[in-house]
C-alpha positions in Angstrom: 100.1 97.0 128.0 99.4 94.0 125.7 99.4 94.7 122.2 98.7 92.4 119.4 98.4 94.1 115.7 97.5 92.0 112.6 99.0 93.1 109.0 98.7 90.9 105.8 95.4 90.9 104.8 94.2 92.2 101.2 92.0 90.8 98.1 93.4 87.5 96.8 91.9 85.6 93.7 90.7 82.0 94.6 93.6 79.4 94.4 95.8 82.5 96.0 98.2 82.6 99.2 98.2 85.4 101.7 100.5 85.4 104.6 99.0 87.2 107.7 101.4 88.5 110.7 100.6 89.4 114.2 103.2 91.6 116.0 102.8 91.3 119.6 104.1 93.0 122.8 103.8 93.9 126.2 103.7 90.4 127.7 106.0 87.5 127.4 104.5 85.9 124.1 106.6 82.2 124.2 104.8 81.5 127.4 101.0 82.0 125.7 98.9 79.8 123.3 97.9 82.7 120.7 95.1 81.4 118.5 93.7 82.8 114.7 89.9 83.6 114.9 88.1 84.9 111.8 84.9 86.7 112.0 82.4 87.0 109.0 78.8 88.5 109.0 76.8 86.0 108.3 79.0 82.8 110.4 80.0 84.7 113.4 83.0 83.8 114.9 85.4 80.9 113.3 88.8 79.4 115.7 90.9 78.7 112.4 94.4 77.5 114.0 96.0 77.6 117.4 99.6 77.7 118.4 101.0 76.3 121.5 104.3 77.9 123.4 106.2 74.9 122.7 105.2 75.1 119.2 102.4 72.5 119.1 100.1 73.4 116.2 96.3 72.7 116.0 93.9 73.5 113.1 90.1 73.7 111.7 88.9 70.8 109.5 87.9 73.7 107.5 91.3 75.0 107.0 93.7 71.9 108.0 96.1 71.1 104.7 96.2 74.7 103.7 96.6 76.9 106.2 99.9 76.6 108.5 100.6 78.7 111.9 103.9 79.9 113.0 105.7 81.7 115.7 108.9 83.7 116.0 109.4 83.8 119.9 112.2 85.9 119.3 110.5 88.4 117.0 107.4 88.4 119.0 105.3 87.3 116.0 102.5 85.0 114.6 102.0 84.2 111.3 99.2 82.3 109.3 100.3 81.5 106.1 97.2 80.7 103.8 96.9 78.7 100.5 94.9 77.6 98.1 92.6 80.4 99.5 88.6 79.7 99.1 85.9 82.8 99.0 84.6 81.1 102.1 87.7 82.2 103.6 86.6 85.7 103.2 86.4 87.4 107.1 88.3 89.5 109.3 91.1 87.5 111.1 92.0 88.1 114.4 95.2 87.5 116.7 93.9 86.1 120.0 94.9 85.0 123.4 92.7 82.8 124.3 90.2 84.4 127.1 91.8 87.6 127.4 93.0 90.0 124.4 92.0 90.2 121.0 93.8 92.3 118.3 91.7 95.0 115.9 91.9 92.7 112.7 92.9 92.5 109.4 90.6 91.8 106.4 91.5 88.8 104.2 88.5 88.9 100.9 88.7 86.2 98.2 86.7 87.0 95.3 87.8 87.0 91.3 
């Protein structure tokens, strides 16, 4: 059964860093892309940063310079480590395979 679970999200004042994990199981996660998609109400749905299995990194303009991607093939985890945070950065991020299996989310809201 796949699994992917979020964690790091919070409120963060503008300028701030939040580091976001995704823990992921029940499939062999070095042989997958796994992307970050953030959702907010009033843009829909946002591709932020993908991660290829050989470690290949690709990123929105909108993020590109402050946001980084990561994996741990041997932990089984994603990260997205986020600086210089904006309130238009303010959604609920998602761990995704591409075309298959979404996580539940974690909130990220920047706002003083």
């Amino acid at each position: 059964q796949v699994r992917l679970v979020e964690s790091g999200g919070g409120l963060v004042q503008p300028g701030g860093s939040l580091r976001l994990s995704c823990a992921a199981s029940g499939f062999t996660f070095s042989n997958y892309y796994i992307d970050w998609v953030r959702q907010t109400p009033g843009k829909g749905l946002e591709w932020v940063s993908s991660t290829a299995p050989g470690g290949d990194t690709t990123y929105a303009t909108s993020v590109k310079g402050r946001f980084t991607i990561s994996r741990d093939n041997a932990k089984n985890v994603l990260y997205l480590q986020m600086n210089t945070l904006k309130p238009e950065d303010t959604a609920l991020y998602y761990c995704v395979i591409p075309l298959s299996y979404w996580g539940q989310g974690t909130q990220v809201t920047v706002s003083s």
